[in-house]
C-alpha positions as CSV (number, residue, x, y, z in Angstrom):
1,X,114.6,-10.2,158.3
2,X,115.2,-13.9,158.9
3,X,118.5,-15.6,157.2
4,X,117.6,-17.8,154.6
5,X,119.9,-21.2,154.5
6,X,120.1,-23.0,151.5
7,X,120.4,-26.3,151.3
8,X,123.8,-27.0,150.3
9,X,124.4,-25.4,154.0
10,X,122.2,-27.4,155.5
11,X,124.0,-30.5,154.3
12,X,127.2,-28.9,155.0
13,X,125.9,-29.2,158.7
14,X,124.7,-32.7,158.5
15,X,127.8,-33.4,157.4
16,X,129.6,-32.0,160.0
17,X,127.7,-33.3,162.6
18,X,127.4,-36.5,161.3
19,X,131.3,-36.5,161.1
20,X,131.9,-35.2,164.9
21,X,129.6,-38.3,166.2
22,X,131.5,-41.2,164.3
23,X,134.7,-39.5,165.1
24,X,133.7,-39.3,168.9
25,X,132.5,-42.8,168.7
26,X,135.7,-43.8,167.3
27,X,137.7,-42.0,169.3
28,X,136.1,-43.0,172.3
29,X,139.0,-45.5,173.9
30,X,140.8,-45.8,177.4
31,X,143.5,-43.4,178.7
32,X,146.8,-44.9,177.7
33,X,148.9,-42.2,177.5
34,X,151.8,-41.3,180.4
35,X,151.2,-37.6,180.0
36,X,147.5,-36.7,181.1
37,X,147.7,-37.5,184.4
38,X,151.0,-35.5,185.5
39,X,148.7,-32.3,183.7
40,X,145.9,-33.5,185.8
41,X,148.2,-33.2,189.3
42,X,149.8,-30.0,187.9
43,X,146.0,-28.3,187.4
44,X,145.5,-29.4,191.2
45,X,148.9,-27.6,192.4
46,X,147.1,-24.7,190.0
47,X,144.2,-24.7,191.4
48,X,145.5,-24.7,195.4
49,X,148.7,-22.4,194.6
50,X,149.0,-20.7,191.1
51,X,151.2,-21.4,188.1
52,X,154.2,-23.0,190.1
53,X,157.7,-21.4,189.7
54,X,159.9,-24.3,190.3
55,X,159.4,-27.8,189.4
56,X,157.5,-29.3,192.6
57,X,157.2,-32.8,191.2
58,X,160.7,-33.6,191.6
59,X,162.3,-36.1,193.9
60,X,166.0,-34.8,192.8
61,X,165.3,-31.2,192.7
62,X,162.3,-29.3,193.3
63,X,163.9,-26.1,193.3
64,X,164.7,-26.6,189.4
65,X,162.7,-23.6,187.7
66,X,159.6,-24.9,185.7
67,X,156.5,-22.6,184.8
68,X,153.7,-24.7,182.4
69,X,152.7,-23.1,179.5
70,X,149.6,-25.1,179.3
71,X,148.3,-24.0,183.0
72,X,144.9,-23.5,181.5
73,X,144.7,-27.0,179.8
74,X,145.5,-28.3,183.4
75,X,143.6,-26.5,185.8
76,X,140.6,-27.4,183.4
77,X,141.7,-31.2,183.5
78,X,141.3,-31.6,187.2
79,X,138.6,-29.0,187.4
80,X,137.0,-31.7,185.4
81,X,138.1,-34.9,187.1
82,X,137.3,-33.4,190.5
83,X,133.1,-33.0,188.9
84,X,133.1,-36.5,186.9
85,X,136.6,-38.3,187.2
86,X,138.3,-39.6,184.5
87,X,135.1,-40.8,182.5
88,X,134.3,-36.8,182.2
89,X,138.1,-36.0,181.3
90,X,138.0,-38.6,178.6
91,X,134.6,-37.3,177.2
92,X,136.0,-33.7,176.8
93,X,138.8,-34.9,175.0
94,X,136.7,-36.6,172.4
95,X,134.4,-33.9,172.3
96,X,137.2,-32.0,170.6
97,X,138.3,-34.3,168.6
98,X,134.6,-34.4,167.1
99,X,134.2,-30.9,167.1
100,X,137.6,-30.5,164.9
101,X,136.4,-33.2,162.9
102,X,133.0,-31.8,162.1
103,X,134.4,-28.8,161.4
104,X,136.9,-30.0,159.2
105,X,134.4,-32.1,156.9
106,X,131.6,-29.6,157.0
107,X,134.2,-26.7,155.4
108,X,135.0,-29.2,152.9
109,X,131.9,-30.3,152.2
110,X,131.3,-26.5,151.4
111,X,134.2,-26.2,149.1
112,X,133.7,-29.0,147.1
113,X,129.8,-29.9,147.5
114,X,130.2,-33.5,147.4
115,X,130.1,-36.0,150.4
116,X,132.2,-38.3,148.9
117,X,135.2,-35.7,149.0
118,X,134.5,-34.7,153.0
119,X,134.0,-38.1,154.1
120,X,138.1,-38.7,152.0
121,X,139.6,-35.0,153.3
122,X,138.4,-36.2,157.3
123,X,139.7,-39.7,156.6
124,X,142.9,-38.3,155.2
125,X,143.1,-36.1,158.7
126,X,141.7,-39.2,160.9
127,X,144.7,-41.3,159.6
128,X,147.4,-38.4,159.9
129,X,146.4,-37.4,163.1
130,X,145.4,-41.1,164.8
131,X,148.9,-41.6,166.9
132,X,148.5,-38.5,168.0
133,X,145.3,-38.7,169.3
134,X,145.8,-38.9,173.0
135,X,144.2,-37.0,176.0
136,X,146.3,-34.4,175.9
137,X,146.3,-30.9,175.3
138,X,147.4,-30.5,171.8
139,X,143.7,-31.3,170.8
140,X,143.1,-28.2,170.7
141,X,145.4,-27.6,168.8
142,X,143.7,-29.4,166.0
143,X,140.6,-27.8,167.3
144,X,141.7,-24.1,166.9
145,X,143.6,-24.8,163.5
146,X,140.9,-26.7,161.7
147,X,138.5,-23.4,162.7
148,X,141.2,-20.9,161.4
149,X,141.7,-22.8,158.2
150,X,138.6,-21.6,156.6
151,X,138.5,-17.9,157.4
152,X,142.6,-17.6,156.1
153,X,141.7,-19.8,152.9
154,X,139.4,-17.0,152.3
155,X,141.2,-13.9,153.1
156,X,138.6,-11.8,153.9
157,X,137.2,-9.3,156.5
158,X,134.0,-10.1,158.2
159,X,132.6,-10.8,161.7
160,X,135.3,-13.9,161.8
161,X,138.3,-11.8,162.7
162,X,136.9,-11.0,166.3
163,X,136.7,-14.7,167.0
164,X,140.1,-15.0,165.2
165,X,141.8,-12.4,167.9
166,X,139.3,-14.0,170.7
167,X,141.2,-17.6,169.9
168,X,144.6,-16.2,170.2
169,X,144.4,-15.9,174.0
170,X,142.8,-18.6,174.9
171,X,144.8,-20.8,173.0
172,X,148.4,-19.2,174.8
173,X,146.5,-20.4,178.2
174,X,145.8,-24.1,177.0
175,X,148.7,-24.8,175.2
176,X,151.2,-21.8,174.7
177,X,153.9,-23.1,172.5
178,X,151.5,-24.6,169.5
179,X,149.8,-20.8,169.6
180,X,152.7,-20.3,167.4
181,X,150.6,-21.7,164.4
182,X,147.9,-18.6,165.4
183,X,151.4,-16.5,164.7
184,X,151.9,-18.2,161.1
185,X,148.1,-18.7,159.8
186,X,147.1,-15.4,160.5
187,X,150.4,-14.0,159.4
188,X,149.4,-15.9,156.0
189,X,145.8,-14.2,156.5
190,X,147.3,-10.8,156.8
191,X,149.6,-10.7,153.7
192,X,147.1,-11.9,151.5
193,X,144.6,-9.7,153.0
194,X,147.0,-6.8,152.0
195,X,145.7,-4.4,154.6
196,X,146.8,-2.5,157.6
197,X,144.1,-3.7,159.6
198,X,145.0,-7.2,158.9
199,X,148.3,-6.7,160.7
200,X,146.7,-4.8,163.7
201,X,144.9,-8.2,164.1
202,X,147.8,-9.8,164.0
203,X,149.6,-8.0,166.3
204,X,146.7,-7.5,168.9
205,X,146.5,-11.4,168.8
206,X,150.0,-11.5,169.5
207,X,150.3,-9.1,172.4
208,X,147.3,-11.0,174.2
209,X,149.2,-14.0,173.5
210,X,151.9,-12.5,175.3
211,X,149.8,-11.4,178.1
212,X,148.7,-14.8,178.9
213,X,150.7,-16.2,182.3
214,X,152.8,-18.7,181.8
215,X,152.7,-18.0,178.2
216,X,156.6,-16.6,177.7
217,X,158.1,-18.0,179.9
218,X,156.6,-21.6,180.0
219,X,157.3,-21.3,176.1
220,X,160.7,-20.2,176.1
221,X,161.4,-22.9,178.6
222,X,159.4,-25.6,177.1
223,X,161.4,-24.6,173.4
224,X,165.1,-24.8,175.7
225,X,164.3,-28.5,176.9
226,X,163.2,-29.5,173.6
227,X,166.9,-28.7,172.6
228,X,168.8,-30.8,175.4
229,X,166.4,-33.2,175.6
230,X,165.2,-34.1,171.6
231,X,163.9,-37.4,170.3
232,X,166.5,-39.4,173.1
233,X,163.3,-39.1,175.8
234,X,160.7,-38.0,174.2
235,X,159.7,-40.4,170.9
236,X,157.2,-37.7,169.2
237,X,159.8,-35.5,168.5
238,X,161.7,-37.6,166.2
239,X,161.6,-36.7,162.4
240,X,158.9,-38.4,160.4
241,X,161.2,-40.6,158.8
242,X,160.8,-42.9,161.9
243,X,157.5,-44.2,161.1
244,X,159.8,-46.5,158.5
245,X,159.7,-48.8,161.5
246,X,156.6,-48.7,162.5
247,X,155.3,-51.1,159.7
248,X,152.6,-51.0,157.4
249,X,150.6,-47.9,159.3
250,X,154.2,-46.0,159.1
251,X,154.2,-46.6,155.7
252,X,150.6,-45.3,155.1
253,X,151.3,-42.5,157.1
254,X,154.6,-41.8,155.0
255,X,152.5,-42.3,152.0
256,X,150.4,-39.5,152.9
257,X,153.2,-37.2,154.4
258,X,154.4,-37.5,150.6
259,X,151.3,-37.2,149.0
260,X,151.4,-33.8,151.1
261,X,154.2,-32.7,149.6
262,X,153.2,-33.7,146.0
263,X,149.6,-31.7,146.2
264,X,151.6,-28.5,147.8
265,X,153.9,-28.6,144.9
266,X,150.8,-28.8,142.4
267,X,148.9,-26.4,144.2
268,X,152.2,-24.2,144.1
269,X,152.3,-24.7,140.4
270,X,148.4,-24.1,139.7
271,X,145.7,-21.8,139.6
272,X,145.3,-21.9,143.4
273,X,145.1,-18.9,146.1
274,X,148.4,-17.4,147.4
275,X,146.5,-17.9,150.3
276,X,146.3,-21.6,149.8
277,X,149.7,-21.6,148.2
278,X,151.7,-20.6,151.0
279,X,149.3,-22.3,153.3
280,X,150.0,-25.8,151.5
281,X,153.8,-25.5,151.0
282,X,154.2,-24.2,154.6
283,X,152.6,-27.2,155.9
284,X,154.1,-29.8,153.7
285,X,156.9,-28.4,155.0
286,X,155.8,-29.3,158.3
287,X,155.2,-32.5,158.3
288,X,157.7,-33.9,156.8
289,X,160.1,-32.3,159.9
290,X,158.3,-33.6,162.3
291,X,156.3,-37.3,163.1
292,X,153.9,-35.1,165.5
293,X,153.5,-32.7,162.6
294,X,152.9,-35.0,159.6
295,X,149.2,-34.4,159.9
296,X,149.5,-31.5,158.4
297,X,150.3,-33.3,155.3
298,X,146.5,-33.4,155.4
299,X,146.1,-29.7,154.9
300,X,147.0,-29.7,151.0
301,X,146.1,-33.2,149.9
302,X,142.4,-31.8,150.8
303,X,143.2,-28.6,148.5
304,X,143.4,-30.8,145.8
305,X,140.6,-33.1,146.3
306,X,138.5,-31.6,143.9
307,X,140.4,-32.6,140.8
308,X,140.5,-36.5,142.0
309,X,138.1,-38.4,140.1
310,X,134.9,-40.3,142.1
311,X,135.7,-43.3,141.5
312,X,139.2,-43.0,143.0
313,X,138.1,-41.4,146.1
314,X,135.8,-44.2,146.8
315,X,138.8,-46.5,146.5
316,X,140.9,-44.7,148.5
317,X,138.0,-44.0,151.1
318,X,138.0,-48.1,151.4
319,X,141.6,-48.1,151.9
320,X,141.8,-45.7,154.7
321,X,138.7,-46.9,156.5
322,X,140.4,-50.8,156.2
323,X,143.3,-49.5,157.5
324,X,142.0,-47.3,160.6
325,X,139.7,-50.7,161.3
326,X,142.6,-52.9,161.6
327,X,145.0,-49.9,163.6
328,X,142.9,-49.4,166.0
329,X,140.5,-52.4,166.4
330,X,143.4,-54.5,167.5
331,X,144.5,-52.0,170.1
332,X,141.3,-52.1,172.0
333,X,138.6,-54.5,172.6
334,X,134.9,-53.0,172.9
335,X,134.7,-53.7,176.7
336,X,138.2,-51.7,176.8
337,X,136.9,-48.8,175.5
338,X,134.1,-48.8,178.4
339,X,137.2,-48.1,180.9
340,X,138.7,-45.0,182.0
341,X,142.0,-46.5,182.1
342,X,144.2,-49.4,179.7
343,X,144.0,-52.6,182.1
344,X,147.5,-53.0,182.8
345,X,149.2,-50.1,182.0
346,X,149.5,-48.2,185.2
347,X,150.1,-49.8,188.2
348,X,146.4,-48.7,189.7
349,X,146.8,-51.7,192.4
350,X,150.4,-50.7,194.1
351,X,149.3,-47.1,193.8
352,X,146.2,-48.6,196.3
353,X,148.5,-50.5,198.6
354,X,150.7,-46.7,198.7
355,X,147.6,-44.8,199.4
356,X,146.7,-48.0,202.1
357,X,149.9,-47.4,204.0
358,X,149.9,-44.0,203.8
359,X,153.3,-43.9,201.7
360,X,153.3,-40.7,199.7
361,X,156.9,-40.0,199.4
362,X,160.1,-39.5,196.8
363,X,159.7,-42.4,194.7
364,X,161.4,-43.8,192.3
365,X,159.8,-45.3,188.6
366,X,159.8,-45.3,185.3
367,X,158.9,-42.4,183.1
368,X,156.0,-43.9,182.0
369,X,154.2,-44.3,185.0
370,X,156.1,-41.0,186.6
371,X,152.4,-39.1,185.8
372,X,150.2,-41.3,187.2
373,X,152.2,-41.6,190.5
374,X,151.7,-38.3,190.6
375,X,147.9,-37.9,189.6
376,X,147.5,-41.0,192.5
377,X,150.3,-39.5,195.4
378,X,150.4,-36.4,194.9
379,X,151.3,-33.6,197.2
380,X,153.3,-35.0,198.3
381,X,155.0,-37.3,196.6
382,X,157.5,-36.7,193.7
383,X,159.2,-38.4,190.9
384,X,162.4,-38.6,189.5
385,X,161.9,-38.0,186.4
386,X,158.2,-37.5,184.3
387,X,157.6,-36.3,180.4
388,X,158.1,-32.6,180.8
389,X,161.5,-33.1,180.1
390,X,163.3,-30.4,183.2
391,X,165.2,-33.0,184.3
392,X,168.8,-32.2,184.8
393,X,171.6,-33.8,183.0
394,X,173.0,-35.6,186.2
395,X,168.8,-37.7,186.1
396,X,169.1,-37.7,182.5
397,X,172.5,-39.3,182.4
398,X,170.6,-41.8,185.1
399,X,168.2,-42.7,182.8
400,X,170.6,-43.5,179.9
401,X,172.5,-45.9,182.3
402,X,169.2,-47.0,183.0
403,X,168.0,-47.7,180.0
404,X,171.2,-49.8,179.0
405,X,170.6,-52.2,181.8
406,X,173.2,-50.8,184.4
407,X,171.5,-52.1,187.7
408,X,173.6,-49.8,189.8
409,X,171.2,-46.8,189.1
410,X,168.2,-48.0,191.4
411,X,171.3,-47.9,194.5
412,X,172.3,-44.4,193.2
413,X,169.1,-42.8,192.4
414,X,167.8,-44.2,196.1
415,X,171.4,-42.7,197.7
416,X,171.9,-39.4,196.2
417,X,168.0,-38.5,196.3
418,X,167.1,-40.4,199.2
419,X,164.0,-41.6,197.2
420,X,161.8,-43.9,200.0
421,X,160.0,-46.0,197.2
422,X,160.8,-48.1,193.9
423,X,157.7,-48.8,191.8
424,X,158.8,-50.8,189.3
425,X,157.1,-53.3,185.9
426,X,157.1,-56.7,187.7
427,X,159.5,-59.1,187.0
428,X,161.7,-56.3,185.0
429,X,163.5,-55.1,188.0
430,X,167.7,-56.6,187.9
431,X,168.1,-58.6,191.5
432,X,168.0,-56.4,194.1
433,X,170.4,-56.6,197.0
434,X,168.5,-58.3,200.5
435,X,170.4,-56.1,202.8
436,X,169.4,-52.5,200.9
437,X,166.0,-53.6,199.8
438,X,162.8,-54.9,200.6
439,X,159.8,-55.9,198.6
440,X,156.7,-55.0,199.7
441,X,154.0,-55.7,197.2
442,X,154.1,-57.3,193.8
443,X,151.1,-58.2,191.0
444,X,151.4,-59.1,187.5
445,X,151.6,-55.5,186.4
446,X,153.9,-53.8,189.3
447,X,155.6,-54.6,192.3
448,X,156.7,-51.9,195.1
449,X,160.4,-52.4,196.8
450,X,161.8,-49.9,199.9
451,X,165.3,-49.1,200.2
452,X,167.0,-50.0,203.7
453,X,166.9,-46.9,205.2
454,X,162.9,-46.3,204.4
455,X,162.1,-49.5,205.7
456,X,163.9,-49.7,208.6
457,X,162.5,-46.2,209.4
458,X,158.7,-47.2,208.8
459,X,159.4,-50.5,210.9
């Protein structure tokens, strides 16, 4: 008997596909983050030996344990740049974006039968989530919790809840520590479900969750470093109250984070679901804990759409489209976007001259270009020091010096590690002492120095 679609589901799906094109077109930008590439070199090491034990990027101790909980994200990622190279890496990443994005404004669109309120709800997300929209692996994240939304709004039991305990795995192996929200939003689905059978799910999701390699241990590990090592190194993990300095788009963005917390406090108030109730409150409280998690200050502003009159969600359509234009169109020009990486923010031309002379060894750099070093040198160069935070304190109290100008640390770092090569910003580097360094190579974006002892034996 054929399925008969009506046509507010077929417009549900031009919508949503409509949606997932302009987002990918938007999204479509050069790599400038520090962290894709380090996953990139950790999917090779994958690939060649398995899920490492021990942290083999380091130049000060690579028999420090370290066991990635996103092994799947990463042998993917160079699976992928070894077929296409970074143009084909990039194009996944946006692909997921769109995906989420369509899915997000097509289940609107479905709930409140009006374009004007799915074109606001992915606007509302687009602006939330844009500084966090880098190629990196909590994509999917967005991906997977956009998809689970709908069938926990619901509560109900249907075909959905085998692609619900399908997602629960594969999510642990791309990204283990955000599978946690799988934990919550289909705990939420369970106790509104009131059924046994709702908790079986839950618990079968969380014992294949469990069974995923890496998934424990990498998480566990990944949760620890997050606790020596909070917003000093790692910006993101600051509480959204830092966007106060980030001028008018933190301002937006705090705007929105409290607009969260208003429509979760109405919703709690109202006629809602307790589905959507605790679904709204729990992620208002989210996002305002977190920067990286105000976007899901999102969640319950688009609960309340419906009630918003027309005429306002034009207006604030305008605002939000005006104010993505001007974030992100003076970040990027058009012939920008048509690269695979930010012109001058690696150092892509030293990294040449290192491959050139065949100098893949210890080196030493900053922890913004620690990741692509390593996407570019390694095996088997290492770093000091990258963004998975399992540095130890002795690096860590390095970098602090570091980062309050004490010139020292390049000596120290090059004696107690015996790191071979500096790869410094140009013209950042404090003067250098003639008799324990040599410069080899300098541009506008980088220049390369070797400590006495490297030099002297590569002479």
């Amino acid at each position: 008997m054929p399925i008969s679609v009506s046509n507010a589901q077929r417009e549900s799906v031009v919508v949503g596909v409509l949606v997932a094109v302009l987002t990918m077109a938007w999204a479509w930008r050069p790599i400038w983050n520090i962290d894709l590439f380090w996953h990139i070199a950790a999917g090779r090491e994958i690939i060649a030996h398995g899920i490492p034990e021990t942290d083999v990027f380091s130049a000060a101790d690579n028999t420090r344990g370290w066991v990635s909980f996103q092994w799947g994200y990463e042998a993917l990622m160079a699976w992928l740049d070894g077929v296409g190279g970074l143009g084909l890496v990039r194009f996944s990443h946006v692909l997921v974006l769109g995906l989420a994005l369509g899915v997000w404004s097509s289940h609107h669109h479905k709930t409140s039968s009006s374009v004007v309120s799915s074109l606001l709800a992915t606007l509302v997300l687009l602006v939330l989530f844009e500084d966090r929209l880098r190629f990196r692996p909590h994509l999917w994240e967005l991906l997977f919790i956009v998809v689970l939304l709908p069938w926990v709004r619901s509560v109900r039991w249907g075909p959905h809840v085998a692609w619900m305990l399908l997602i629960a795995p594969v999510w642990a192996n791309l990204h283990a520590v955000s599978a946690i929200w799988w934990v919550v939003l289909v705990a939420v689905w369970a106790l509104c479900l009131g059924r046994r059978s709702g908790w079986l799910v839950w618990c079968g999701g969380i014992v294949a969750m469990a069974l995923s390699p890496g998934a424990i241990r990498g998480g566990l590990a990944a949760l620890s470093s997050h606790r020596e090592w909070p917003q000093e190194f790692v910006p993101e993990l600051r509480g959204t109250w830092a966007y106060v300095g980030e001028g008018w788009w933190g301002w937006l963005v705090l705007a929105l984070v409290f607009l969260g917390v208003v429509s979760a406090t109405l919703i709690a108030r109202g006629e809602a679901s307790p589905s959507e109730k605790l679904l709204g409150i729990g992620c208002a409280l989210a996002s305002v804990l977190l920067a990286r998690w105000a976007w899901l200050a999102s969640i319950p502003i688009v609960f309340l759409l419906g009630v918003v009159p027309a005429r306002l969600k034009w207006c604030a359509s305008a605002v939000l489209v005006l104010g993505l234009g001007a974030r992100v169109g003076t970040r990027w020009t058009l012939m920008e976007r048509f690269t695979d990486i930010e012109p001058g923010r690696f150092p892509e031309q030293a990294c040449d001259v290192l491959v050139e002379k065949g100098l893949h060894l210890k080196t030493d750099t900053t922890g913004s270009w620690a990741g692509y070093l390593l996407y570019r040198l390694h095996p088997p160069a290492t770093v000091l020091a990258d963004g998975r935070l399992v540095f130890s304190e002795e690096v860590a109290d390095i970098l602090r010096r570091r980062g309050q100008g004490d010139a020292s640390t390049f000596d120290e770092v090059a004696i107690r590690y015996k790191t071979e090569v500096l790869v410094w910003p140009a013209g950042d580097l404090p003067e250098l002492a003639p008799d324990r360094w040599k410069s080899i190579y300098a541009d506008g974006v980088a220049e390369i120095w070797l400590p006495s002892f490297a030099w002297k034996r590569l002479d």
